[in-house]
C-alpha positions as MATLAB code, in Angstrom:
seq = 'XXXXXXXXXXXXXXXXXXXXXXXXXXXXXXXXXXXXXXXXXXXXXXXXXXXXXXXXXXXXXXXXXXXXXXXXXXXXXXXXXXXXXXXXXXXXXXXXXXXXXXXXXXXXXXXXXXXXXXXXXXXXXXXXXXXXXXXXXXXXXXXXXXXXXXXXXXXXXXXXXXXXXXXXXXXXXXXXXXXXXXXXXXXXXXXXXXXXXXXXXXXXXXXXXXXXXXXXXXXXXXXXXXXXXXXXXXXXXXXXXXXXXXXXXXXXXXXXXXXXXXXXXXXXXXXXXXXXXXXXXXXXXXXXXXXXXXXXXXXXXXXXXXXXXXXXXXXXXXXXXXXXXXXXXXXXXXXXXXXXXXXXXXXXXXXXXXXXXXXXXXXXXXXXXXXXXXXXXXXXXXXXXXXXXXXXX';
ca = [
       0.000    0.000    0.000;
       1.430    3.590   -1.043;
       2.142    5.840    1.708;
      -1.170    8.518    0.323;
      -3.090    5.232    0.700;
      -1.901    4.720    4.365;
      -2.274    8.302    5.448;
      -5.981    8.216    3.714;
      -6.379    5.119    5.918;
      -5.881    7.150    8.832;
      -8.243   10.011    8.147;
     -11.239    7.036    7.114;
     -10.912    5.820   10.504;
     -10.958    9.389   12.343;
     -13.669   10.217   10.165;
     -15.438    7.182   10.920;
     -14.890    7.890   14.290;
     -16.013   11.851   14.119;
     -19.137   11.381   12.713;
     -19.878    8.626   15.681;
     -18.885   11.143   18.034;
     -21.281   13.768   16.109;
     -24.087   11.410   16.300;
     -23.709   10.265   19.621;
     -23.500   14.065   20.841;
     -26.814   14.418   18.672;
     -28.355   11.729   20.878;
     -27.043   12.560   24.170;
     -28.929   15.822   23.787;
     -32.314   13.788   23.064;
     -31.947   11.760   25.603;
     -30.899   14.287   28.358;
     -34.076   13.999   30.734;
     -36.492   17.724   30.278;
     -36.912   19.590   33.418;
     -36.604   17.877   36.965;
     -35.577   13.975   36.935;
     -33.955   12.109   39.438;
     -32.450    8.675   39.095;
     -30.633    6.239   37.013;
     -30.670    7.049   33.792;
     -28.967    4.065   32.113;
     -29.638    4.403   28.723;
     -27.927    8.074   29.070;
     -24.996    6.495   30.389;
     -24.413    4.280   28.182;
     -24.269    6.900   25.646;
     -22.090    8.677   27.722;
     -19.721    5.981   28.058;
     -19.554    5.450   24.706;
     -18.973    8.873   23.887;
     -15.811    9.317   25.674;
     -14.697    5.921   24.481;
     -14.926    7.399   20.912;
     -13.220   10.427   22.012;
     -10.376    8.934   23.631;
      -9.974    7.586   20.054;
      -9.394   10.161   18.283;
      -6.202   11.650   17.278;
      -4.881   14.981   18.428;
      -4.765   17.779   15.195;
      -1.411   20.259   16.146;
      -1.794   18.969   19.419;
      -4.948   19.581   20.210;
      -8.441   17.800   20.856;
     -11.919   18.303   21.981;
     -12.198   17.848   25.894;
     -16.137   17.323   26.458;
     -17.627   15.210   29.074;
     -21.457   14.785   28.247;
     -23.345   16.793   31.432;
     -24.160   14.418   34.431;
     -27.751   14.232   34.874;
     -28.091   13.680   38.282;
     -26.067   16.567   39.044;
     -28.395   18.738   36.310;
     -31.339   17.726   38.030;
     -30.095   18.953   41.750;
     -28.949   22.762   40.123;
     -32.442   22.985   38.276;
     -34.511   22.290   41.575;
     -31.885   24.672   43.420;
     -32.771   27.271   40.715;
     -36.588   26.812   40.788;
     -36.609   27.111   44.257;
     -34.545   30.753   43.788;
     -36.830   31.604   40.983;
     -34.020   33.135   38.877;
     -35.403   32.705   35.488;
     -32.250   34.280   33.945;
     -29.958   31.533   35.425;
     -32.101   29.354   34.354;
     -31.373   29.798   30.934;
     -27.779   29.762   31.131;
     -27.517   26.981   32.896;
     -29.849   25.189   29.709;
     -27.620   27.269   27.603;
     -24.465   25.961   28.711;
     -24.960   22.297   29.051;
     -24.228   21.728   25.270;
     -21.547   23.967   25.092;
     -19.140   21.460   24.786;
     -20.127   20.543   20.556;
     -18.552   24.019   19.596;
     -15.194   21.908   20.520;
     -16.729   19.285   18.117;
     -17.239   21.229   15.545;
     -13.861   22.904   15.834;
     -12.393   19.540   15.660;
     -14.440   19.038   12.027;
     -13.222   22.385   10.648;
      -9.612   21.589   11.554;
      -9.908   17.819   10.007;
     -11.225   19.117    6.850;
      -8.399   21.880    6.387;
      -5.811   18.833    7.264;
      -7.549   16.301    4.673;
      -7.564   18.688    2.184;
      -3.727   19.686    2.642;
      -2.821   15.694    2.451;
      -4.521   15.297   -0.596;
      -3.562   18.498   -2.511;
      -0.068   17.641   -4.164;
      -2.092   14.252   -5.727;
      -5.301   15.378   -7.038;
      -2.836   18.189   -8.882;
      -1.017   15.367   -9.862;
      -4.270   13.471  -11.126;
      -5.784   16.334  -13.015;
      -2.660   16.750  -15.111;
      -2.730   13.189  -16.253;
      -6.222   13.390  -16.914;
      -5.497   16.395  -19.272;
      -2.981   14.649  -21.029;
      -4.982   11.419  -21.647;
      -8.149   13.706  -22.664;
      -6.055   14.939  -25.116;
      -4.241   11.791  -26.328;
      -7.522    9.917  -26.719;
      -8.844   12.935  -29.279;
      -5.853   11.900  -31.062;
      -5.768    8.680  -31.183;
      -9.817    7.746  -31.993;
     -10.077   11.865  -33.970;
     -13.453   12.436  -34.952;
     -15.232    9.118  -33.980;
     -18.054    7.277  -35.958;
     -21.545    7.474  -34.544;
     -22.377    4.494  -32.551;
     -18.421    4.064  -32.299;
     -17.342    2.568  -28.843;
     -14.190    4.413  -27.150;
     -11.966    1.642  -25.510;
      -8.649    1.118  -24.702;
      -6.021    1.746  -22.475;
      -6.217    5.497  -23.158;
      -9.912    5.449  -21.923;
      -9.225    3.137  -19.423;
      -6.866    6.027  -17.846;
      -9.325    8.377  -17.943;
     -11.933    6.345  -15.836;
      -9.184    5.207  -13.108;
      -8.423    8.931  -13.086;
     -11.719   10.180  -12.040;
     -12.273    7.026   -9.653;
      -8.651    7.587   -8.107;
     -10.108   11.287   -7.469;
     -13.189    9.662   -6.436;
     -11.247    8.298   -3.273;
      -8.937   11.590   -2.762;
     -12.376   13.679   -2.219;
     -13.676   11.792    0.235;
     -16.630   13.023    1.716;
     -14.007   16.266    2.835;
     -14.234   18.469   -0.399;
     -17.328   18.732   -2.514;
     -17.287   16.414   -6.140;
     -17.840   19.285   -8.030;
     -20.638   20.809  -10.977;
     -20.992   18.198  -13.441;
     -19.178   15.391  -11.882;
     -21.982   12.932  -12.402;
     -22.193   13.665  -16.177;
     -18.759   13.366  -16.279;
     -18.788    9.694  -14.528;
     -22.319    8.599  -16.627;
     -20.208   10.027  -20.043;
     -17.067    7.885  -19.218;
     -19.446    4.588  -18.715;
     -20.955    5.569  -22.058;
     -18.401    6.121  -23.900;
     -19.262    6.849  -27.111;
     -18.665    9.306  -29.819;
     -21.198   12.526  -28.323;
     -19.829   11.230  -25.070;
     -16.422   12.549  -25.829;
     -17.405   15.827  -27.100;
     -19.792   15.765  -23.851;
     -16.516   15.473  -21.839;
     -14.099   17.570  -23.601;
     -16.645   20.896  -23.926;
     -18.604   20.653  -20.600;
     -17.975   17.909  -17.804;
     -13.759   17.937  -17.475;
     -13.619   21.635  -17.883;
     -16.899   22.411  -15.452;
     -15.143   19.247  -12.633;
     -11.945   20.706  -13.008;
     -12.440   24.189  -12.367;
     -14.187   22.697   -9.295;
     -11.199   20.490   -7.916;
      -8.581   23.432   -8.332;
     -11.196   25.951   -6.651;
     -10.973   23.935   -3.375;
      -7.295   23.079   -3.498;
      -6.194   26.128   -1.813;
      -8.535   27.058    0.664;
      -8.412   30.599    0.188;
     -10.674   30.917    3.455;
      -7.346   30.013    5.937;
      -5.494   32.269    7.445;
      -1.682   33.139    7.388;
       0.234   33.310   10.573;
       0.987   36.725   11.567;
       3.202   37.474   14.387;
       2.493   40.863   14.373;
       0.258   42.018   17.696;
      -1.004   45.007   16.960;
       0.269   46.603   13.368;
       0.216   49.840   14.786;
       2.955   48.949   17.084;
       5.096   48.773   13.627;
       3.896   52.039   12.703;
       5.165   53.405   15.885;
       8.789   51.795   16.135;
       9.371   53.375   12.716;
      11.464   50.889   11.200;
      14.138   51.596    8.497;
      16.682   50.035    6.684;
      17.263   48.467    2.877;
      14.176   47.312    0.879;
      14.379   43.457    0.018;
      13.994   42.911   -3.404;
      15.258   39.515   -4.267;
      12.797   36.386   -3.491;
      13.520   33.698   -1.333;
      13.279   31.033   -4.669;
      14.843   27.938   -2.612;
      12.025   28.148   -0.160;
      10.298   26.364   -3.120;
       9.849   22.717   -4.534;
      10.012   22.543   -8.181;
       6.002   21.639   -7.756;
       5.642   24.953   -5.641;
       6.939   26.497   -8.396;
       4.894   25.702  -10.875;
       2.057   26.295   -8.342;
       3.307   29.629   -7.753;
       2.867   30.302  -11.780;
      -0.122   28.515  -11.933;
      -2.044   30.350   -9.469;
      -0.424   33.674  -11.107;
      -1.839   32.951  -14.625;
      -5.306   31.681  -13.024;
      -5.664   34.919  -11.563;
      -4.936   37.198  -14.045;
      -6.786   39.531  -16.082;
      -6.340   38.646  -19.297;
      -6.257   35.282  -19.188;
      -8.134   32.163  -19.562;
      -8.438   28.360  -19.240;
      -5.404   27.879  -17.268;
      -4.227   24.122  -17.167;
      -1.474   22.040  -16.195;
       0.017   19.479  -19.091;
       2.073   16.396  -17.987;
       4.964   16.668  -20.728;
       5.402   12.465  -20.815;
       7.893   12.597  -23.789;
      10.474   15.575  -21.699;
      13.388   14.114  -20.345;
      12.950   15.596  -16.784;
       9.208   14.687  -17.579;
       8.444   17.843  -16.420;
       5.315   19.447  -16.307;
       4.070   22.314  -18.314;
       1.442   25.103  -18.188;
      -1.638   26.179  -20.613;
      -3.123   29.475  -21.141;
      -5.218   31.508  -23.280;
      -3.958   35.078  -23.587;
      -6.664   37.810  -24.726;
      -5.282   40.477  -26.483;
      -7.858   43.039  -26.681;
      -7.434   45.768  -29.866;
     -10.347   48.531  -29.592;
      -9.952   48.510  -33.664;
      -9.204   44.765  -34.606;
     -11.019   43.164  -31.786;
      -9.854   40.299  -29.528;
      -7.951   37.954  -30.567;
      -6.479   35.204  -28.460;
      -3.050   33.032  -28.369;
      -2.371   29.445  -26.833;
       0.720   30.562  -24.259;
       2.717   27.509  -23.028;
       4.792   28.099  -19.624;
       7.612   25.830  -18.872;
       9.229   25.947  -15.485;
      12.458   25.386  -14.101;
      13.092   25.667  -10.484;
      16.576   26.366  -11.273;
      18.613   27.466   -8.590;
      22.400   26.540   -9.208;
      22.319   26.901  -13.373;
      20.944   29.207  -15.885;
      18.492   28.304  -18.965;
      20.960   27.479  -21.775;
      21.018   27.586  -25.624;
      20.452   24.216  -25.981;
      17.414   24.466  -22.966;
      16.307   26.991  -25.244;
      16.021   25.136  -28.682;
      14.844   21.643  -27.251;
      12.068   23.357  -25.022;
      10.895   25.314  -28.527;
      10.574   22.001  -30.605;
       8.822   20.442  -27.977;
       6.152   22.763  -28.508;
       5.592   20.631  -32.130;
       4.713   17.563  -29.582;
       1.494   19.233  -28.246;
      -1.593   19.436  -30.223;
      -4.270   21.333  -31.039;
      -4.727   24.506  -31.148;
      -0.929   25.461  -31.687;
       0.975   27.167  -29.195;
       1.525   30.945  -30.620;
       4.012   31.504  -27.285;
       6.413   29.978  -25.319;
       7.132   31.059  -21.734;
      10.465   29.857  -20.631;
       9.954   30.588  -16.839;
      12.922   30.033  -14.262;
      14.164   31.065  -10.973;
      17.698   31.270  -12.369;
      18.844   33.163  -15.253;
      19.663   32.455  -18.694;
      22.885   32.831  -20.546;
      23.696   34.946  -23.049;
      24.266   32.385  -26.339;
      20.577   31.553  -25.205;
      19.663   35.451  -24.964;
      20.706   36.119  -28.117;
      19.303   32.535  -29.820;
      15.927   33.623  -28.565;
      16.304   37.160  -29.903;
      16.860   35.907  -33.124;
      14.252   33.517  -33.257;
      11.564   35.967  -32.838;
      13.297   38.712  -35.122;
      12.684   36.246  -37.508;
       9.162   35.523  -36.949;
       9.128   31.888  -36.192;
       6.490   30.549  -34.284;
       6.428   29.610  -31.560;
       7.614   33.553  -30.004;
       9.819   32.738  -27.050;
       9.370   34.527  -23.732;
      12.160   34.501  -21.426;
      10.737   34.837  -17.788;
      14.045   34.984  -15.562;
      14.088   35.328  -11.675;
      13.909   38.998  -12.289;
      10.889   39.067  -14.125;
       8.980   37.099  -12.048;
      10.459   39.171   -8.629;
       8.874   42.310  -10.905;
       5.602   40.816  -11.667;
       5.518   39.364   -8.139;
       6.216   43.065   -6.416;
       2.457   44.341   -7.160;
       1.138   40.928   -5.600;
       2.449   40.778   -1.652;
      -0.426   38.149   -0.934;
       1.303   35.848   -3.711;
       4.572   36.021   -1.971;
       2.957   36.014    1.527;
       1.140   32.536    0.406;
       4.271   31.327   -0.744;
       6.773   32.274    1.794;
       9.359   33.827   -0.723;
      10.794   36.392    1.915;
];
């Protein structure tokens, strides 16, 4: 078993185990005896034993873990009757107000599992939409435009549906399946010619805009040491202006997160994707976009922008970086790729400066891009959040 599939074996278990502690809580409170009772109440304490058995069970999150014990009945009954016989009405109520207290830890513990589950499964379901993408794409060029009545099969199709059922088990029941994901499953089981077109034009796009919406959580907070910022006003701090990122502090798959997430939010452009580049040597991956040029007198017009990254820290991009990554561009299909991005964290040397110069003073296609650690510390100046979220200072 593969260590995602052991670690998802964990959180099945604690789930398991959550929602019995959510359910007993839910019947604790209905069995909880109404106004004055006195007496055994075994049924109720059962529950309650098997609530804290539960509990016990479940794994700390950062440390920390609810610590509820259900409220003792007998002990309930005595402060009522004590209260009654005051006739304080008010503490009445917060006494009935505070027995259940306890299920805001509950639900705390919920929140927190969620963010975790998501976080485990995030670097995988990236990796599973990119080979989903490249095996859409591979089966419209393998079967073309397919015969009515014309039955897709094959290992190529087969990849698609273990795809989409290995997603299946990322979700969980942690992260929504997303707008169209049971066309999407019904079209794959089909799998005929309409089905494909089906898949290609609505489901994929529609289910993967979905699964890269909740990869993020753009709801959770960074950690801010920071008090009070008005105590940094006051000190007055001065001293040199940082310019330079902190690039190491990246994977080479933060990296190409880091771009991805810059293109997806960008005016300007659309349909961002990742591409699994199978026949590279690094097999490294590769990034999609539309660019919209808008002309107020020719009207939009719109180019197919590939972005390759290299997390290059110790070398630069060379010449022959350069002139492989261009007629690797012939590899993809369609549409054709009008721009190449060559995007590093290094720099690139000068044979390759002035290859890629030439190239597009001659107006071959694809036009080259050269996106060096410079660039990218420029474009990444106007977006603090962007280097906040990826801890480049």
């Amino acid at each position: 078993m593969s260590a995602i599939m052991e670690a998802l074996k964990q959180f099945e278990a604690t789930e398991a185990n959550l929602a019995k502690l959510e359910r007993l809580w839910s019947e604790l409170q209905d069995l909880f005896p109404r106004g004055l009772s006195f007496g055994a109440q075994p049924e109720y304490q059962d529950r309650c034993r098997s609530f804290l058995q539960v509990l016990r069970a479940l794994p700390a999150i950062d440390g920390w873990k609810p610590d509820v014990t259900p409220p003792d009945a007998e002990s309930i009954g005595a402060i009522r009757f004590d209260l009654m016989e005051l006739g304080d009405p008010l503490a009445e109520m917060q006494l009935e107000n505070s027995l259940w207290a306890g299920g805001d830890q509950i639900s705390e513990y919920r929140f927190r599992f969620d963010q975790k589950r998501r976080a485990l499964i995030r670097d995988e379901l990236i990796n599973l939409i990119a080979q989903f993408d490249t095996a859409l794409r591979e089966v419209r060029h393998t079967f073309g435009e397919p015969q009515r009545g014309q039955k897709l099969s094959g290992s190529l199709w087969d990849t698609l549906c273990n795809c989409l059922d290995q997603i299946e088990v990322l979700l969980g029941s942690s992260m929504q399946k997303p707008n169209s994901w049971s066309n999407l499953k019904r079209h794959l089981k089909f799998a005929e010619c309409q089905d494909l077109h089906d898949i290609e034009q609505f489901d994929w796009p529609n289910v993967k805009r979905g699964l890269e919406q909740g990869l993020y959580g753009e709801n959770e907070p960074l950690p801010v040491s920071a008090i009070d910022l008005a105590d940094l006003v006051a000190a007055k701090p001065r001293g040199p202006v940082t310019v330079q990122l902190q690039w190491s502090n990246l994977t080479a798959d933060g990296f190409e997160r880091l771009l991805f997430t810059l293109i997806t939010n960008q005016a300007g452009y659309e349909n961002p994707e990742w591409l699994m580049q199978t026949k590279a040597p690094d097999r490294g991956r590769d990034l999609s976009v539309t660019r919209v040029i808008q002309d107020p007198l020719a009207g939009t017009r719109r180019e197919r922008v590939i972005i390759q990254c290299k997390h290059w820290l110790s070398r630069s991009v060379s010449l022959p970086d350069a002139t492989v990554a261009a007629e690797q561009t012939k590899l993809w299909g369609a549409p054709k790729v009008d721009v190449l991005v060559l995007a590093t964290s290094g720099r690139f040397t000068t044979d390759a400066v002035q290859w890629v110069e030439r190239h597009n003073s001659e107006g071959t296609v694809p036009r080259i891009e050269m996106w060096a650690e410079s660039h990218l510390e420029h474009l990444l100046a106007s977006r603090p959040a962007l280097i906040a979220d990826f801890k480049l200072r």
